[in-house]
VMD Tcl script that builds the backbone (N, CA, C; Angstrom):
set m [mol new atoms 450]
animate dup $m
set s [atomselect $m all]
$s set {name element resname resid chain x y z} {
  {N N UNK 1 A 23.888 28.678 48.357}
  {CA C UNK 1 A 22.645 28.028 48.025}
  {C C UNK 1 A 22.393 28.049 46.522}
  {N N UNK 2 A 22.754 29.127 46.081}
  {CA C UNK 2 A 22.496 28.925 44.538}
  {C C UNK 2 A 23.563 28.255 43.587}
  {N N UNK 3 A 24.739 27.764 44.206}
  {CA C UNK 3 A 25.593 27.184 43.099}
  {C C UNK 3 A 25.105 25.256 43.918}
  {N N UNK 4 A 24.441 25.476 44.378}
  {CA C UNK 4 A 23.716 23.639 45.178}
  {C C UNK 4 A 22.641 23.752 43.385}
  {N N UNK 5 A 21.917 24.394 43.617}
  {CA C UNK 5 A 20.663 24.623 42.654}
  {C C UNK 5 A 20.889 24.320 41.611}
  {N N UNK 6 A 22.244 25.238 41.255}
  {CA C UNK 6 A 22.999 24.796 39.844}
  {C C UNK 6 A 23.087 23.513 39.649}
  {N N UNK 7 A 23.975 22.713 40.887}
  {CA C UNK 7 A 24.685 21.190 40.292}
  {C C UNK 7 A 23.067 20.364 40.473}
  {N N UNK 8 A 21.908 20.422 41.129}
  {CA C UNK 8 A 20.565 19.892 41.158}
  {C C UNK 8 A 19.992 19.435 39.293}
  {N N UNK 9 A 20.564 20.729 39.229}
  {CA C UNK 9 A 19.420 21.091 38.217}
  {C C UNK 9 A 20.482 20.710 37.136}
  {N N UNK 10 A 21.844 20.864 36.980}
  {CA C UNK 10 A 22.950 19.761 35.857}
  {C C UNK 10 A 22.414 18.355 35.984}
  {N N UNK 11 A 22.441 18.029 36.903}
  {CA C UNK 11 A 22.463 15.965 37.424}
  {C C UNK 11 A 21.043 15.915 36.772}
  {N N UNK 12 A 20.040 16.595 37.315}
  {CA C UNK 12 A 18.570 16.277 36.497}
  {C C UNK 12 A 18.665 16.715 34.611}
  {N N UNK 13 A 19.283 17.401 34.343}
  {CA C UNK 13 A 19.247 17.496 33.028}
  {C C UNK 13 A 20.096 16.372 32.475}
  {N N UNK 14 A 21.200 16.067 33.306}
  {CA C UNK 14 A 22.465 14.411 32.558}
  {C C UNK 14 A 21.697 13.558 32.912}
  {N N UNK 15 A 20.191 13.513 33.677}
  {CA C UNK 15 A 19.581 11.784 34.101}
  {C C UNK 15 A 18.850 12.085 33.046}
  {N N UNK 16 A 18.071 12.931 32.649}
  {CA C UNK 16 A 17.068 12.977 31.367}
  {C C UNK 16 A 17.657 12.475 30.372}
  {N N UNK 17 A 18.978 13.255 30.068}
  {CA C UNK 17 A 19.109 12.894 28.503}
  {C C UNK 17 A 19.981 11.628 28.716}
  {N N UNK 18 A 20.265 10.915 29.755}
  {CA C UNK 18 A 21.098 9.523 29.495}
  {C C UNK 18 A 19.272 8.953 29.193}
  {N N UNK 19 A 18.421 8.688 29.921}
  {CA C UNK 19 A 17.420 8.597 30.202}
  {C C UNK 19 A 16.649 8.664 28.551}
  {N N UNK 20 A 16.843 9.693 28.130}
  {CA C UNK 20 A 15.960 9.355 26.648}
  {C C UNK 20 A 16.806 8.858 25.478}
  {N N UNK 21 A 17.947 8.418 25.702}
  {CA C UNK 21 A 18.360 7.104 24.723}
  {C C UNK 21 A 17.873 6.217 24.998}
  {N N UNK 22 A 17.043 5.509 25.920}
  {CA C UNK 22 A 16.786 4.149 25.837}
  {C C UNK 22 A 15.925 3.508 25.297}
  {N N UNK 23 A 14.955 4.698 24.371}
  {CA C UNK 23 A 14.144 3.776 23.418}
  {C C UNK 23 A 14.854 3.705 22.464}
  {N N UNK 24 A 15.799 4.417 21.949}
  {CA C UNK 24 A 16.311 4.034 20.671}
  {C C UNK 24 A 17.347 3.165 21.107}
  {N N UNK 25 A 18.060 2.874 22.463}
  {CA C UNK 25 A 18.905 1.828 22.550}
  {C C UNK 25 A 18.117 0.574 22.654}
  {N N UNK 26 A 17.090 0.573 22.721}
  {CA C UNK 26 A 16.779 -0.754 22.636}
  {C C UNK 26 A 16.372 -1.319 22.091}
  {N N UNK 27 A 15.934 -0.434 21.036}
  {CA C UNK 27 A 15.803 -1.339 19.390}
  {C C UNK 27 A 17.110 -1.952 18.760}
  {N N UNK 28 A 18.058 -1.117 19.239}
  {CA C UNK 28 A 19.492 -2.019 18.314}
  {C C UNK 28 A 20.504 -2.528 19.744}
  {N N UNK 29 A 19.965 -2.791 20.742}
  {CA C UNK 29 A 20.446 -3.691 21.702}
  {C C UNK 29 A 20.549 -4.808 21.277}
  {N N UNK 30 A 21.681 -5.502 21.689}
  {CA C UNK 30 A 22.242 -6.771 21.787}
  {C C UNK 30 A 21.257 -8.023 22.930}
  {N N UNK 31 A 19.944 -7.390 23.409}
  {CA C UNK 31 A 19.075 -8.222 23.921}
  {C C UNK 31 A 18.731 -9.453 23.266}
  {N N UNK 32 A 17.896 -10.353 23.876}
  {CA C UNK 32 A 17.315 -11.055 23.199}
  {C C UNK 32 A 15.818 -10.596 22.764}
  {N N UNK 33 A 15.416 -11.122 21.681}
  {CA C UNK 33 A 14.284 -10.322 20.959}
  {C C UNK 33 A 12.792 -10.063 22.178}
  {N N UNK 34 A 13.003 -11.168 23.036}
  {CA C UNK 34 A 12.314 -11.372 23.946}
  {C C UNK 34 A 11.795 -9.921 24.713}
  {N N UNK 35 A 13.235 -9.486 25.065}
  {CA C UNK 35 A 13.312 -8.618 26.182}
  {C C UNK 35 A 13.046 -7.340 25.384}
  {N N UNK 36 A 13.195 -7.175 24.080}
  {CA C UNK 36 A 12.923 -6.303 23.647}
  {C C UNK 36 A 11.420 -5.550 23.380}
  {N N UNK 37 A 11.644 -3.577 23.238}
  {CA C UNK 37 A 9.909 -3.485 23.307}
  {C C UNK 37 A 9.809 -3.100 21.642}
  {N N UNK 38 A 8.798 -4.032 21.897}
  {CA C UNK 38 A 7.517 -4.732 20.445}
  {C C UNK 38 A 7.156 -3.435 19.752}
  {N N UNK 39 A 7.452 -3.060 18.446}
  {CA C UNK 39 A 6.906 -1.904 18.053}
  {C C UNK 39 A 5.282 -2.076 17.700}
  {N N UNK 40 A 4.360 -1.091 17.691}
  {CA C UNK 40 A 2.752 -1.638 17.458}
  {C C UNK 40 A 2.756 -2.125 16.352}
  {N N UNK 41 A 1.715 -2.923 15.861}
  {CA C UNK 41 A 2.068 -3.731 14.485}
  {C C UNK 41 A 0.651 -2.790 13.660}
  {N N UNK 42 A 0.236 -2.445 12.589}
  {CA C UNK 42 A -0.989 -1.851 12.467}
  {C C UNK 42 A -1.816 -2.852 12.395}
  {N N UNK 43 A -3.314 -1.874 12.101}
  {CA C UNK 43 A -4.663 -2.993 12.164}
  {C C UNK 43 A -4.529 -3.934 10.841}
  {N N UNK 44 A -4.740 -4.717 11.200}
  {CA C UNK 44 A -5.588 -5.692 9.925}
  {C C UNK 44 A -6.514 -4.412 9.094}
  {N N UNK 45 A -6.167 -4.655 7.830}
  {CA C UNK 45 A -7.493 -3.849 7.155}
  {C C UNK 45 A -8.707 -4.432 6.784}
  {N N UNK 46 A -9.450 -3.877 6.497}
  {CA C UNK 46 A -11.180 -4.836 6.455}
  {C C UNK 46 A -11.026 -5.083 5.223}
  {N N UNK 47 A -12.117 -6.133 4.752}
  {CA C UNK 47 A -12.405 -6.752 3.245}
  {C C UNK 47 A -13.115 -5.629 2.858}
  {N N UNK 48 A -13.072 -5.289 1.469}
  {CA C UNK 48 A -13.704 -4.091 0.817}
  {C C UNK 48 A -15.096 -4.386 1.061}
  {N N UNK 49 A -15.924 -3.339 1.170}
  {CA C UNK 49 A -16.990 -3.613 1.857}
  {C C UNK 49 A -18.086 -3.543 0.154}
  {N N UNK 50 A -19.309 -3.579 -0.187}
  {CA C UNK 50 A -20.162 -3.645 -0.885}
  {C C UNK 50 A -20.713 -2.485 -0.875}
  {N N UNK 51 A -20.311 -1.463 -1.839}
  {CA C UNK 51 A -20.631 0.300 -1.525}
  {C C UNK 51 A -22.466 0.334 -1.775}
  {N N UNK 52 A -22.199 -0.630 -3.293}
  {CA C UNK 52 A -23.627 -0.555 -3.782}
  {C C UNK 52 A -24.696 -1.233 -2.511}
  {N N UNK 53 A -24.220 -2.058 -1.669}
  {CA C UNK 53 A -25.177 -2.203 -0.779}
  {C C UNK 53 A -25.440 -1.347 0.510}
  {N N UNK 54 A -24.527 -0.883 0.835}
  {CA C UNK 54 A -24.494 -0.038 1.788}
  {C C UNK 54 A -25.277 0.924 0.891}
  {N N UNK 55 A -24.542 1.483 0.725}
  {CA C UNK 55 A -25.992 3.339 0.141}
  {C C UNK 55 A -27.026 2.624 -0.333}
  {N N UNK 56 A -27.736 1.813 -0.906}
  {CA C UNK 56 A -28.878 1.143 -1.405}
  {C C UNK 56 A -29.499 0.691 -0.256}
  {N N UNK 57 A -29.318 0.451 0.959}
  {CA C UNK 57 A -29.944 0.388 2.202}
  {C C UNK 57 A -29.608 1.392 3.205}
  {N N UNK 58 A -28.937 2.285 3.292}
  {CA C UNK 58 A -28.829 3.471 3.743}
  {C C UNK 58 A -28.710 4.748 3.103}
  {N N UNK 59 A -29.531 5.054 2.284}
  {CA C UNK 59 A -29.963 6.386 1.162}
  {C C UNK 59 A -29.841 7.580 2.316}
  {N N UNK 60 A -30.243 7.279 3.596}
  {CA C UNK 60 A -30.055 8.111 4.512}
  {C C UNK 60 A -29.482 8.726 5.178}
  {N N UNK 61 A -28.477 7.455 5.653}
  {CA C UNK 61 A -26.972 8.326 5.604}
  {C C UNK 61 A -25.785 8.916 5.337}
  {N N UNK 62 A -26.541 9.124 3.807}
  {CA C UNK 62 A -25.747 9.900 2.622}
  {C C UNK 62 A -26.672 11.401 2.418}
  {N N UNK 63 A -27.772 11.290 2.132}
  {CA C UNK 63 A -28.692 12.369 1.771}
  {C C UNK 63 A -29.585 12.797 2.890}
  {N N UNK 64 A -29.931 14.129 2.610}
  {CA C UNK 64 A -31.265 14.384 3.766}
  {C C UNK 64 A -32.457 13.598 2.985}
  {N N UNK 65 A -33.702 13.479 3.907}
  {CA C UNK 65 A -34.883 13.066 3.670}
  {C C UNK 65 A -35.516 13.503 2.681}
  {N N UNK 66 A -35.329 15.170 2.732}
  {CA C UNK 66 A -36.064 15.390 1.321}
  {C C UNK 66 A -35.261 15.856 0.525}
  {N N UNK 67 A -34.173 15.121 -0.150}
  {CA C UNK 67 A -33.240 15.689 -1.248}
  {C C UNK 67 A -34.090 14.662 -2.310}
  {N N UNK 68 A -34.425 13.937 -2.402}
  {CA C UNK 68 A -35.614 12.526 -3.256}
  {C C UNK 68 A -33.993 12.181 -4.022}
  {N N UNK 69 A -33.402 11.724 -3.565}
  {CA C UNK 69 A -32.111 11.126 -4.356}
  {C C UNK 69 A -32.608 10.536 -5.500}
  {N N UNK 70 A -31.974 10.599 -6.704}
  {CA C UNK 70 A -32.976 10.276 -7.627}
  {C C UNK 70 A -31.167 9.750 -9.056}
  {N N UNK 71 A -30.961 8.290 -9.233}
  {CA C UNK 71 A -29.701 8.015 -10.639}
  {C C UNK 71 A -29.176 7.906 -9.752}
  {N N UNK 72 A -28.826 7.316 -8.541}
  {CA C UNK 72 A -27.858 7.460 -7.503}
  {C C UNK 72 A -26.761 6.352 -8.380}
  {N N UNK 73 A -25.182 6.693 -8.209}
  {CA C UNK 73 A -24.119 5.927 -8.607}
  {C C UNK 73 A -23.033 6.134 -7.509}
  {N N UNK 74 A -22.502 4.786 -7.340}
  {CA C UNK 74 A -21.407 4.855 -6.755}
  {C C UNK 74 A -20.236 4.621 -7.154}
  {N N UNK 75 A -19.307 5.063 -6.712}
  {CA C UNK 75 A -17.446 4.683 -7.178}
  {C C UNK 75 A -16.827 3.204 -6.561}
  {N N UNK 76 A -16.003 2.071 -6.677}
  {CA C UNK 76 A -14.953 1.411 -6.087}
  {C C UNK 76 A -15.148 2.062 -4.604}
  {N N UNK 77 A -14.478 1.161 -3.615}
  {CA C UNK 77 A -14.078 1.638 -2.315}
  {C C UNK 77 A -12.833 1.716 -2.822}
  {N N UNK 78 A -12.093 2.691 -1.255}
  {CA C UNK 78 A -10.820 2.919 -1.716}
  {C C UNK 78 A -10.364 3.159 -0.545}
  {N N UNK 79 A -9.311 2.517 0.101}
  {CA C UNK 79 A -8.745 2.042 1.471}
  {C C UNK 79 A -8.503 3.696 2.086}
  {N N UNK 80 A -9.097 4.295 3.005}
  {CA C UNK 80 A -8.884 5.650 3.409}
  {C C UNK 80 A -7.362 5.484 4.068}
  {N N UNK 81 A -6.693 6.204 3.397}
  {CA C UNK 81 A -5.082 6.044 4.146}
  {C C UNK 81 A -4.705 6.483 5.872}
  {N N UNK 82 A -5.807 7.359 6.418}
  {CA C UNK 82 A -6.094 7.819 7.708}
  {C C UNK 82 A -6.367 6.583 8.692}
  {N N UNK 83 A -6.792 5.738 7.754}
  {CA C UNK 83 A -6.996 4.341 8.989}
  {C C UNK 83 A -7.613 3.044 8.056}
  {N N UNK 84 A -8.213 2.567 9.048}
  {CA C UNK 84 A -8.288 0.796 8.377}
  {C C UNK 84 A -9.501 0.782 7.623}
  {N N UNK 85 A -10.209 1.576 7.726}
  {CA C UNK 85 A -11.682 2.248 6.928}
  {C C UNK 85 A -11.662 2.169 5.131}
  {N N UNK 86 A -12.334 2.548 4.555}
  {CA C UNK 86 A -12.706 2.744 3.334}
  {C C UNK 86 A -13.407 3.863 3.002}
  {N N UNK 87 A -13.143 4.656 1.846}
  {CA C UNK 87 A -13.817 6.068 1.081}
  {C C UNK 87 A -14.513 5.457 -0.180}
  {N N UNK 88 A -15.374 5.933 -0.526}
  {CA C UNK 88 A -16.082 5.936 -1.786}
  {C C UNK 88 A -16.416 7.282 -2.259}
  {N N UNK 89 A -16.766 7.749 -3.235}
  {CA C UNK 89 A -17.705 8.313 -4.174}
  {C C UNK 89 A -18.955 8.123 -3.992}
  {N N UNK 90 A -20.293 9.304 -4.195}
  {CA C UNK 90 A -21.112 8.909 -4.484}
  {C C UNK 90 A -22.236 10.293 -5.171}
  {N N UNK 91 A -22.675 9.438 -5.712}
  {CA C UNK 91 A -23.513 10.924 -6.784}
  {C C UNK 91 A -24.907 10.629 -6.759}
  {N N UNK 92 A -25.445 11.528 -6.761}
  {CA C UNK 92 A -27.242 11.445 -7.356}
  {C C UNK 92 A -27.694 12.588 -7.699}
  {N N UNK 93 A -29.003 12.779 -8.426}
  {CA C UNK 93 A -29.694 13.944 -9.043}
  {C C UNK 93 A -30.433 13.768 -7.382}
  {N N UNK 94 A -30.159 15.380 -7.085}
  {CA C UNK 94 A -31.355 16.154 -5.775}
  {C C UNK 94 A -31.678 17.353 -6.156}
  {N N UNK 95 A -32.873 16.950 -5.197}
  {CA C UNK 95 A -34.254 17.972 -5.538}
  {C C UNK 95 A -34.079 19.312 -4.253}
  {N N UNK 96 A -34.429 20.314 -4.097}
  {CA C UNK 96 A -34.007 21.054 -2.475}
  {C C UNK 96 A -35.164 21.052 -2.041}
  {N N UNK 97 A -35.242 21.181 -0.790}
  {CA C UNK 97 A -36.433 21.181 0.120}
  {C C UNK 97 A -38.019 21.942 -0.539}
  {N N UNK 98 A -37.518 23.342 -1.512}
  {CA C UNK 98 A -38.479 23.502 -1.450}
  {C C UNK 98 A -38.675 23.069 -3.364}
  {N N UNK 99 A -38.266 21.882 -3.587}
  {CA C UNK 99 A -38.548 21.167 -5.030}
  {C C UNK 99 A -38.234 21.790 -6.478}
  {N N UNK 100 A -36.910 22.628 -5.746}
  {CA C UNK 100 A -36.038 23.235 -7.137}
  {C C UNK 100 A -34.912 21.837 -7.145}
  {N N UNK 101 A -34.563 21.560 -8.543}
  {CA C UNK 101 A -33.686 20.564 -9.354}
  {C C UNK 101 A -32.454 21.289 -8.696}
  {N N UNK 102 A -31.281 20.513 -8.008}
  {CA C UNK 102 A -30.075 20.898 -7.479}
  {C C UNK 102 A -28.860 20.140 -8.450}
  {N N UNK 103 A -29.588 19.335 -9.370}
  {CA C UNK 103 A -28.750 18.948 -10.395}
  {C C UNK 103 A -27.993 17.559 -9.365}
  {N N UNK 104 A -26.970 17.206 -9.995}
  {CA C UNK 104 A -25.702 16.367 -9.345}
  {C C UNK 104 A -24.835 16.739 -8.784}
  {N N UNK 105 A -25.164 16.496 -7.501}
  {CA C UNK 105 A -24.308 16.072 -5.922}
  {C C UNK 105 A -23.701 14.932 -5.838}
  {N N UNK 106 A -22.350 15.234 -5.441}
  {CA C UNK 106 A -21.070 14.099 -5.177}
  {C C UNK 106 A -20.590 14.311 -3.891}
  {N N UNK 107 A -20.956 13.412 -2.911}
  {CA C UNK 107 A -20.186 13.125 -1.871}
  {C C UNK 107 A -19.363 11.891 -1.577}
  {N N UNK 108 A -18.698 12.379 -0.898}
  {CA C UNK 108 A -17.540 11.300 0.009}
  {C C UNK 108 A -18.402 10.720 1.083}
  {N N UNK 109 A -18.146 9.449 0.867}
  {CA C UNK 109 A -18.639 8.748 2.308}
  {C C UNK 109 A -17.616 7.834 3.169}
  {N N UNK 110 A -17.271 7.481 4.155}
  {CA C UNK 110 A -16.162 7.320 4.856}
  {C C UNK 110 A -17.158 5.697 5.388}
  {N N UNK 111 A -16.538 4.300 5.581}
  {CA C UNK 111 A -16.880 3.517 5.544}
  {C C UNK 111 A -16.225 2.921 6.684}
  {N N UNK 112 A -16.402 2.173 8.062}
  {CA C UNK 112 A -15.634 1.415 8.761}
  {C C UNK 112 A -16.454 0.460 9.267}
  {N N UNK 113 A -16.273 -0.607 9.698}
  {CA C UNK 113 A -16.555 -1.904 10.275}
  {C C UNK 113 A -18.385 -2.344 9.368}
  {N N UNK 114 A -17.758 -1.819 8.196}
  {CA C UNK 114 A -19.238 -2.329 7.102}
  {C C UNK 114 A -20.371 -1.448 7.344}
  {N N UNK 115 A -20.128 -0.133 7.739}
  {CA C UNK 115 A -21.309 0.800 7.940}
  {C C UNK 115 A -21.092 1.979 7.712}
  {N N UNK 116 A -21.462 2.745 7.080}
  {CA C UNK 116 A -21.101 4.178 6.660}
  {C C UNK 116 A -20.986 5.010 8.050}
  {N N UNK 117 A -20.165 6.016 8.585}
  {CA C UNK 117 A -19.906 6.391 9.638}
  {C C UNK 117 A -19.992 7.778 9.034}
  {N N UNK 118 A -20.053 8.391 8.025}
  {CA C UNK 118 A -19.627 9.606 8.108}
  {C C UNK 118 A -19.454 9.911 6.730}
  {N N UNK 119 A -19.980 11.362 5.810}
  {CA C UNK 119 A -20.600 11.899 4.785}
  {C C UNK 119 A -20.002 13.312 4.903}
  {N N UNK 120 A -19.499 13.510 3.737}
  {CA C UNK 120 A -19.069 15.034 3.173}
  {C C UNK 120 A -19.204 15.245 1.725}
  {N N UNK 121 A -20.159 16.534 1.629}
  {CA C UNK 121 A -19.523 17.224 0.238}
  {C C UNK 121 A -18.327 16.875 -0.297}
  {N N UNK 122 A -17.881 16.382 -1.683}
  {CA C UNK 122 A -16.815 16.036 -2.629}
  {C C UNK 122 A -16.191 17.535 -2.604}
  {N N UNK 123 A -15.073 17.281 -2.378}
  {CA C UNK 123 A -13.920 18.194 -2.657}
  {C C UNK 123 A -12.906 18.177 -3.821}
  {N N UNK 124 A -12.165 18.923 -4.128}
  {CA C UNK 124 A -11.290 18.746 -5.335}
  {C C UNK 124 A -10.347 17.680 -5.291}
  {N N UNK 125 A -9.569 17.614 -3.918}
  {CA C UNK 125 A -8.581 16.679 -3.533}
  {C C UNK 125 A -9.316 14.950 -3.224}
  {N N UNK 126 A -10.600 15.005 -3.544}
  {CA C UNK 126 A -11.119 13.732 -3.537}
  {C C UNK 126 A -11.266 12.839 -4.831}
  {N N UNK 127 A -10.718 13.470 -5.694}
  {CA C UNK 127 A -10.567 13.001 -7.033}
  {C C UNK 127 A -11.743 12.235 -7.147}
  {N N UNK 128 A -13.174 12.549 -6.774}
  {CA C UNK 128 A -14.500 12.486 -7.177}
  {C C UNK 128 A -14.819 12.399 -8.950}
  {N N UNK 129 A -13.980 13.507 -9.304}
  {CA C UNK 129 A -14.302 13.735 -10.904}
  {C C UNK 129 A -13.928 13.080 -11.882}
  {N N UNK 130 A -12.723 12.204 -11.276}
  {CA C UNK 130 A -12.046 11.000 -12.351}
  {C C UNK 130 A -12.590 9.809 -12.111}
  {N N UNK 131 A -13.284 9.132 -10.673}
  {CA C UNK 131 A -13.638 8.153 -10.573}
  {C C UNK 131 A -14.540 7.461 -11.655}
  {N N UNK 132 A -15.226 6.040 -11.618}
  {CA C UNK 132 A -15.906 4.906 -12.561}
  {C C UNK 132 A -17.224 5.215 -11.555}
  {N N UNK 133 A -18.188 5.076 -11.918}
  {CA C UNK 133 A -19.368 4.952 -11.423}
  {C C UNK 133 A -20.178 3.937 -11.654}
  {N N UNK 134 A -20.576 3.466 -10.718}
  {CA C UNK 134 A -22.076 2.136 -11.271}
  {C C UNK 134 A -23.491 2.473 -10.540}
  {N N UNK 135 A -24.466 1.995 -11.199}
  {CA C UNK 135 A -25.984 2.419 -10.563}
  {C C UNK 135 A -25.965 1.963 -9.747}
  {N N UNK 136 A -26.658 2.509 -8.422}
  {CA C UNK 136 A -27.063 1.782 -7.007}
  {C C UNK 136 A -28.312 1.048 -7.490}
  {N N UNK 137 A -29.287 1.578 -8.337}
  {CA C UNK 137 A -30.612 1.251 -8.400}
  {C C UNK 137 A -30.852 -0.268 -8.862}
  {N N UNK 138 A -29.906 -0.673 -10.032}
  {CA C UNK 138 A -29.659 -2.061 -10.702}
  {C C UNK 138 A -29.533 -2.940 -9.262}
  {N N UNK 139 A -29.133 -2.775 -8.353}
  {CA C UNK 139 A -28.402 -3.854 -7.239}
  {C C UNK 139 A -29.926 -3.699 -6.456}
  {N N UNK 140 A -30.779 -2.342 -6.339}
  {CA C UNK 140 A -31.707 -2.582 -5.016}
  {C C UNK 140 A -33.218 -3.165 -5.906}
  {N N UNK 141 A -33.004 -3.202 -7.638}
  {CA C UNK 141 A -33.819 -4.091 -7.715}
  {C C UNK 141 A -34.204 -5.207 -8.186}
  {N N UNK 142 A -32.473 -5.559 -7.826}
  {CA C UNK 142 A -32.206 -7.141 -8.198}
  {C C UNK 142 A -32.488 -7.446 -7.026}
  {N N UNK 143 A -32.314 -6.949 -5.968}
  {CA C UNK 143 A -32.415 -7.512 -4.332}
  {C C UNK 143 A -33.868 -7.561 -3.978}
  {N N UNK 144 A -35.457 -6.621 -4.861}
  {CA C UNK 144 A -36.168 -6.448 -4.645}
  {C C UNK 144 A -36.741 -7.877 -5.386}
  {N N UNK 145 A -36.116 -8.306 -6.814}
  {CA C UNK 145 A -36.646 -9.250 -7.283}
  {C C UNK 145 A -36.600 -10.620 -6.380}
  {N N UNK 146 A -35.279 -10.816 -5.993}
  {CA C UNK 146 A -34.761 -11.883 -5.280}
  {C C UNK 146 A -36.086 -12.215 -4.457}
  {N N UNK 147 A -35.895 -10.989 -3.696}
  {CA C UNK 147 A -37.013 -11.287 -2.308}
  {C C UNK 147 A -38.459 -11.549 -2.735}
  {N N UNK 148 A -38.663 -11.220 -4.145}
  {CA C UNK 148 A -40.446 -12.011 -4.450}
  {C C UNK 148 A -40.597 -12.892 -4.942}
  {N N UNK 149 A -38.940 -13.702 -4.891}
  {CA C UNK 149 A -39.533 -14.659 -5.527}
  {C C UNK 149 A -39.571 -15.715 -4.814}
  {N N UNK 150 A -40.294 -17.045 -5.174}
  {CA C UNK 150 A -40.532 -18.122 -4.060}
  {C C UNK 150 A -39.258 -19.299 -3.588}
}
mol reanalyze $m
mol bondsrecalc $m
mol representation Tube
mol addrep $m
């Protein structure tokens, strides 16, 4: 009974491994392209999105309520290599809850399908400190003028 077990358990180990060549045989098979399996193609990436508009209408989902974001600037987007998304930079003078000066805060904000999804403290490896900055404030009150006028 135990030399049956043996040849069981050989034949299942020679069907496996004939068995796991066949994805790599069938990329360089002599098939027609037809029959062949399709490797995934990646996503389309999105159009760079408008940083200054996003944080200039969502101050919120960058900062708490009472940080009084105050010189807010943002960086370029910058294609997050993790996926089809976008990273930015972003800085402002905050105040702390109980209205001590916290100076300038730089976070990362993570950007997908044109909506900020997600906010972190700037890290070293975010190369936060070399980025270009532009005012958010110039864009929310050109957008404020727009809208009064007739």
């Amino acid at each position: 009974m135990g030399q049956g077990q043996v040849h069981v358990a050989a034949l299942l180990a020679g069907a496996a491994l004939i068995l796991s060549g066949c994805g790599l045989a069938d990329s360089h098979a002599v098939w027609p392209e037809v029959l062949k399996v399709k490797a995934n193609e990646p996503a389309p990436l999105e159009a760079p999105p408008d940083v200054k508009r996003l944080v200039a209408g969502r101050l919120d989902s960058v900062f708490t309520a009472g940080s009084q974001p105050a010189h807010v600037r943002v960086s370029a987007p910058l294609h997050d290599p993790r996926g089809t998304g976008w990273t930015a930079c972003v800085r402002a003078e905050l105040t702390s809850v109980i209205g001590k000066p916290l100076g300038t805060q730089t976070y990362r904000i993570f950007i997908n399908d044109g909506a900020i999804f997600d906010r972190r403290q700037a890290e070293a490896d975010d190369n936060c400190v070399t980025e270009t900055y532009e005012p958010v404030e110039s864009t929310v009150a050109a957008d404020a003028q727009r809208s009064t006028k007739p």
